[in-house]
N, C-alpha and C positions, 0 to 999 in steps of 0.2 A: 474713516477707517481706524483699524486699530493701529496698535504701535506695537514693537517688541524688540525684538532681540540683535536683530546684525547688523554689524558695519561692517562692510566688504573690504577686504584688505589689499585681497591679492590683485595681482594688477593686471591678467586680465579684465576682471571686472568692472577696472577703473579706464579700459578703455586706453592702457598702457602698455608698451609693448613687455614680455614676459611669459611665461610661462609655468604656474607655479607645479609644485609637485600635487599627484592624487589626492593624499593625503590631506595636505594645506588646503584645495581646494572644498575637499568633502567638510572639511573644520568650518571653514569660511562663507558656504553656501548652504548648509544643511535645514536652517531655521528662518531660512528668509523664504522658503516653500509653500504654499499649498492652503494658507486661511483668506478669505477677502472678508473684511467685517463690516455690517450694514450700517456705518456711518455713509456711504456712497447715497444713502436715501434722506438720510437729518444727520448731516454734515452738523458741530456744535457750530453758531454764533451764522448763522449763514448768512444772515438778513445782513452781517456785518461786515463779509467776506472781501468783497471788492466795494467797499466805502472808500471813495478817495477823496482829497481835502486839494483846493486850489489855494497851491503859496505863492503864485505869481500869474498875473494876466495881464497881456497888454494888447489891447484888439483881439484879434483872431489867433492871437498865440493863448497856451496857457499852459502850468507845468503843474500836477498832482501830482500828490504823494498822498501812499495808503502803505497799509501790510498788517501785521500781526507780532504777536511773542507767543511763542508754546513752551511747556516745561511738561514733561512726561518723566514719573518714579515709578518702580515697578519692581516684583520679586519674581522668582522666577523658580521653579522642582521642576527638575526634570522629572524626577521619580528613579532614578539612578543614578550610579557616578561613572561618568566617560572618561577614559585613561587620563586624558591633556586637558581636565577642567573640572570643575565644581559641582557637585549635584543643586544648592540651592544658589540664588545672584542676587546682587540689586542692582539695579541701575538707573541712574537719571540721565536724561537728554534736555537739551535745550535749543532752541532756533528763533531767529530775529530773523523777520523778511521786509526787506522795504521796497515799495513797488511804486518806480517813479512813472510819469508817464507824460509827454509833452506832446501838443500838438499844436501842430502848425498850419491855419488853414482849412481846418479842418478836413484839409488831404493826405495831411503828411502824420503819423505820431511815430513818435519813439518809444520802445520801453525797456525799461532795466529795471531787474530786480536783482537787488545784492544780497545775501543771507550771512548770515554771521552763526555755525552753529558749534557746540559743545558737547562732548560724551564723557562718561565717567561710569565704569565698574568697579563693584565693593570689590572683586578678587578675579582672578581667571577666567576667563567667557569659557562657556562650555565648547562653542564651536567658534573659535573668533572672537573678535572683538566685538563687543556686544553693546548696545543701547536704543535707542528707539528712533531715532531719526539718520535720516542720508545713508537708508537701508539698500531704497533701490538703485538698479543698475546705472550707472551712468552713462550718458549713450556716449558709443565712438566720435572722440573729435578731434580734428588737428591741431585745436590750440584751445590749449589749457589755460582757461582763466582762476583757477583755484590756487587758494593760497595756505599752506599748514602754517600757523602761527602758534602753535605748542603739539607737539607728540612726546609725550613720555607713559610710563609704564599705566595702563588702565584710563589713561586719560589722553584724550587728541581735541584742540580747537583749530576751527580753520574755517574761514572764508571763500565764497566764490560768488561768480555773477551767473544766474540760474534763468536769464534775460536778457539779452544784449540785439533787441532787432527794430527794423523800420517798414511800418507797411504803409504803402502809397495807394489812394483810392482811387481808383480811374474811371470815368464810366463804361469802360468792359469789362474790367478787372481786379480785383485788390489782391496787392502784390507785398509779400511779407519778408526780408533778406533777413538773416541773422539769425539768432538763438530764441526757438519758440519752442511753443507746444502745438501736438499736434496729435489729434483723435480720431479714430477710424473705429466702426464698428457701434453694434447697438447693442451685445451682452453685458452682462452687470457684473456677476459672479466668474464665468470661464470665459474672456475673452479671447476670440481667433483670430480678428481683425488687425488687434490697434497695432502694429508691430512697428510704429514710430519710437512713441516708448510707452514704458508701464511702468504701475505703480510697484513694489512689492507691496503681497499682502501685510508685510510690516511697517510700515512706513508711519512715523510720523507728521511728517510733513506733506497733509496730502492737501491743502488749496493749490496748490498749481504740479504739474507733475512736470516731472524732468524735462527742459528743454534741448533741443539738436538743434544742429547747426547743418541748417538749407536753406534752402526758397520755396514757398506756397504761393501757389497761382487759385485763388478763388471765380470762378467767374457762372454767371444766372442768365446763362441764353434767351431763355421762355421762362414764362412763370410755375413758377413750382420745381426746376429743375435748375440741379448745381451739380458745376463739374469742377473737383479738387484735383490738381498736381502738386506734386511733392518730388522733392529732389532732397537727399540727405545725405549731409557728410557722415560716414563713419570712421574716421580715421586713418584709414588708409586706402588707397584707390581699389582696389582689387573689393572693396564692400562696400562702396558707392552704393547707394540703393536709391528706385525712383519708381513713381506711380500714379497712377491715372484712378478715381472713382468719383461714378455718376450716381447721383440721387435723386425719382423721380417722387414730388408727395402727390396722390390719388384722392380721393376723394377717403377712403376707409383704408386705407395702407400706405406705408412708405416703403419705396424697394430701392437698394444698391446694387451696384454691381462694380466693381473693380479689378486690375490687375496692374504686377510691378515686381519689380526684383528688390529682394529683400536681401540682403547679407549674399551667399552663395546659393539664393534659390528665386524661381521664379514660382509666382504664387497668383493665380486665381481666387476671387471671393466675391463674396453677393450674399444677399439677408435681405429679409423682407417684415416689417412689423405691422398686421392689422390692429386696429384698433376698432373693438366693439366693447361702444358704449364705456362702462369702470374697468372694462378689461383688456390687455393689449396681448397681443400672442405673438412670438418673434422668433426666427430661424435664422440660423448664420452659419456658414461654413467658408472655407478655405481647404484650397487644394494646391501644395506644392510641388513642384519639379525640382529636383537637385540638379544643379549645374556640375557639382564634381562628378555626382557619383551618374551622370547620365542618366534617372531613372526619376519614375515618379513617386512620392511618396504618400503613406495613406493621410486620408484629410483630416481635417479636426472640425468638429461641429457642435454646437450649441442648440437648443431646442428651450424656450422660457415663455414664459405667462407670468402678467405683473396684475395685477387685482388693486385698485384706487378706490379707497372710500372714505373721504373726511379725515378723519383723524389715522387711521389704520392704513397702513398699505402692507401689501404682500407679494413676494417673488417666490417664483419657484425656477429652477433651472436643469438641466440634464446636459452631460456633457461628455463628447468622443473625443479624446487626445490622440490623437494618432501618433503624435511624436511619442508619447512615453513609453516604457517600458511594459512587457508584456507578463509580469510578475516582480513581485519586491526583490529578489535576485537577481535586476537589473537595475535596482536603484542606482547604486552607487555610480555604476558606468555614466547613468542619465546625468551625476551631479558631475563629472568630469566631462560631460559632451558641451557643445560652443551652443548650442541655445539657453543653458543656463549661463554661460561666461558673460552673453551678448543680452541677456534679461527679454529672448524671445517667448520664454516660458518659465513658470516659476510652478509647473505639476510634473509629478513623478511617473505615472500609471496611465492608462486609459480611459477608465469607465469611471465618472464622478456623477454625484446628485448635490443640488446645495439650494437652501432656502433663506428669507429672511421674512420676519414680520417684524412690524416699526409703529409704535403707538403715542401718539401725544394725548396723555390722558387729561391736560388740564387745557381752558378754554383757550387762556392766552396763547398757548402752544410755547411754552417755557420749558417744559421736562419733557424728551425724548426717552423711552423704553425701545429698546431693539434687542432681537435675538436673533444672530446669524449661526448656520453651523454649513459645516460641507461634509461629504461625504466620500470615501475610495471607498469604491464597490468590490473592488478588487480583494483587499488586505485579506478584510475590511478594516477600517479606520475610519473614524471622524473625527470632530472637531468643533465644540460649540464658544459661541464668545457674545455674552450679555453685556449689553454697555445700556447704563443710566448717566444722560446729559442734563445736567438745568442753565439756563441762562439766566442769569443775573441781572440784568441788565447793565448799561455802562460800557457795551462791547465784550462784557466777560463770562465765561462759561466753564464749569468743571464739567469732567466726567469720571466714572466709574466704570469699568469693566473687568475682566477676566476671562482666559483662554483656558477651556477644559477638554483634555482630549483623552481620547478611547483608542486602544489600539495596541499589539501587543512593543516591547518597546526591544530596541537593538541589542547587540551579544560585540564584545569587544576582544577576539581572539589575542591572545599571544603575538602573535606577527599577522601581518595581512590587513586587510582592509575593512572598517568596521561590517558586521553584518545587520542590514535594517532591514527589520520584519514586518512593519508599516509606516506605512507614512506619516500619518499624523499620532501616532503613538509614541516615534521621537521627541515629541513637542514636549511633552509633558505639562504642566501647568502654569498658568501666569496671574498676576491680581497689581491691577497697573492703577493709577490716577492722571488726569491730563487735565490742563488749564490752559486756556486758549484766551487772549485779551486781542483785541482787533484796534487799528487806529486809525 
């Protein structure tokens, strides 16, 4: 994925108690919206990804360690200048992950991973504090392992453990307690499913996405068939959330189906992906109930086609937000509503299109070409981001990209609250570099 622009400040976001003002909020969430960039298909250094190295074994015990270093710089034009920030930026991020992992018995393992990460902007963030990593939301949780070891003006370092769980193997079940990750759903581009957590589409830091704090119950009755429970802390009791999804694989498709209470809703969902032949075609939707508001709400759905061949691959996707607003005149309210606070949703509108093609033009498969764009059918606005990767070898990998968008762009009255006239026409433009070494 790409990188870009936000650190989340306010402390809703952070899963703290608060409530910031409109305003603060629209600054803070405006840029962490609406692009997913086709690194999700030639991720840089993959082969290196989860390498891990045994520093101790003694019989049936043993303790690895792996992770990575990234440093992401990058400029940034809006293409205007907003009251409370700068039309052009720079900014560099930085993240150290170390990924321990013990196991005992080969029943029991542990795992933690600790990060150590770094932000710095040349001047004023246009919307917030701005850099390219520890963008997305952080999920609700009762105990905060994070640590700010420097915040001052344009610059914050700070620590946390992004890992802290034990899953026990049993032969009916593998059982997970503590801080994981946890994935739901089969879209690329518009996910409806995964509502454990997500990535922002800015995120530098995408080998592992945000961990929560539950328990996973895995268990494979009959062959071919898996049934996932999830129980997840979010912070405070009243947004407990839990859930049930079965997976059965067929012979030419895989189909889900699941339900569970997410936040303040209960939510149905199910997707089915056939697979013919280089081609896979895949449907997913979700239908919620609001528990407050006693009513049902309209569903959100995905409709995609993935195209595999050798060196090439291709997605194409279509997508129904039902949460979003029903015109750019409801933006703003959408960036002050609890599914952005909570990173259930990271799109503004309803009606999107979004493609990627991914080419490795050389044998060895060393240089990734990708070109991701998404589309509001609505505004209209899009949003294109070319990224050139090579691998080095040695575990190291640059990249190259830039975020180019179309669309017309916001009006900053006097008093009130900014007015945005697309969505991805806020973005304005980026031209970033990233370095990825693996260990």
């Amino acid at each position: 994925m790409s990188a870009a622009v936000v650190i989340h400040t306010d402390r809703a976001r952070q899963g703290q108690p608060g409530t910031p003002g409109p305003r603060r909020r629209f600054r803070s969430t405006l840029v962490a919206l609406g692009l997913v960039v086709a690194a999700l298909f030639f991720p840089p250094c993959a082969r290196h990804a989860h390498a891990q190295f045994p520093i101790l074994e003694h019989g049936a015990t043993k303790l690895e360690l792996g992770g990575y270093v990234r440093s992401l710089t990058g400029v940034q034009d809006l293409g205007y200048t907003p009251p409370l920030g700068e039309r052009r930026s720079g900014f560099n991020g930085e993240v150290i992950r170390l990924e321990w992992r013990l196991t005992v018995n080969k029943h029991v393992v542990f795992n933690v991973h600790d990060r150590l990460q770094a932000q710095v902007m040349s001047g004023d963030a246009p919307f917030g504090e701005a850099a390219g990593i520890g963008v997305s939301v952080v999920p609700g949780r009762a105990v905060d392992l994070s640590t700010n070891l420097l915040t001052a003006d344009r610059l914050r370092v700070w620590h946390d453990l992004d890992r802290l769980a034990v899953t026990v193997y049993t032969g009916v079940a593998d059982v997970t307690v503590g801080r994981q990750a946890v994935t739901w759903g089969t879209s690329s581009l518009f996910p409806v499913a995964d509502l454990w957590t997500q990535f922002s589409p800015f995120e530098l830091d995408t080998e592992e996405k945000p961990g929560m704090d539950g328990v996973r119950v895995l268990m494979y009755p009959a062959a071919g068939v898996e049934l996932d429970a999830v129980m997840a802390d979010r912070g405070v009791a009243k947004d407990l959330s839990a859930g049930l999804r079965a997976t059965v694989g067929l012979p030419t498709a895989d189909v889900y189906a699941g339900f569970g209470k997410f936040w303040n809703e209960l939510i149905g969902m199910g997707g089915v992906s056939f697979l013919l032949d280089q081609t896979k075609l895949r449907f997913e939707g979700a239908l919620p109930y609001d528990m407050d508001a006693h009513g049902m709400e309209r569903p959100r759905v995905t409709l995609g086609v993935d195209w595999l061949s050798g060196k090439v691959q291709l997605t194409g996707e279509l997508h129904y937000n039902g949460a979003g607003a029903r015109n750019a005149s409801g933006y703003v309210v959408q960036l002050q509503g609890p599914r952005f606070a909570r990173g259930e949703s990271y799109f503004l509108d309803r009606y999107y299109a979004g493609g990627v093609v991914a080419w490795q033009p050389d044998a060895g498969g060393r240089m990734n070409l990708v070109l991701s764009g998404l589309v509001n059918l609505s505004d209209p606005s899009a949003a294109l981001t070319p990224l050139v990767s090579y691998d080095f070898g040695q575990s190291t990998s640059v990249s190259i990209g830039a975020l180019q968008t179309f669309g017309r762009t916001p009006l900053f009255p006097a008093f009130g609250l900014p007015e945005l006239r697309s969505e991805y026409g806020t973005y304005g433009n980026m031209w970033f570099t990233r370095i990825s070494v693996f260990f």
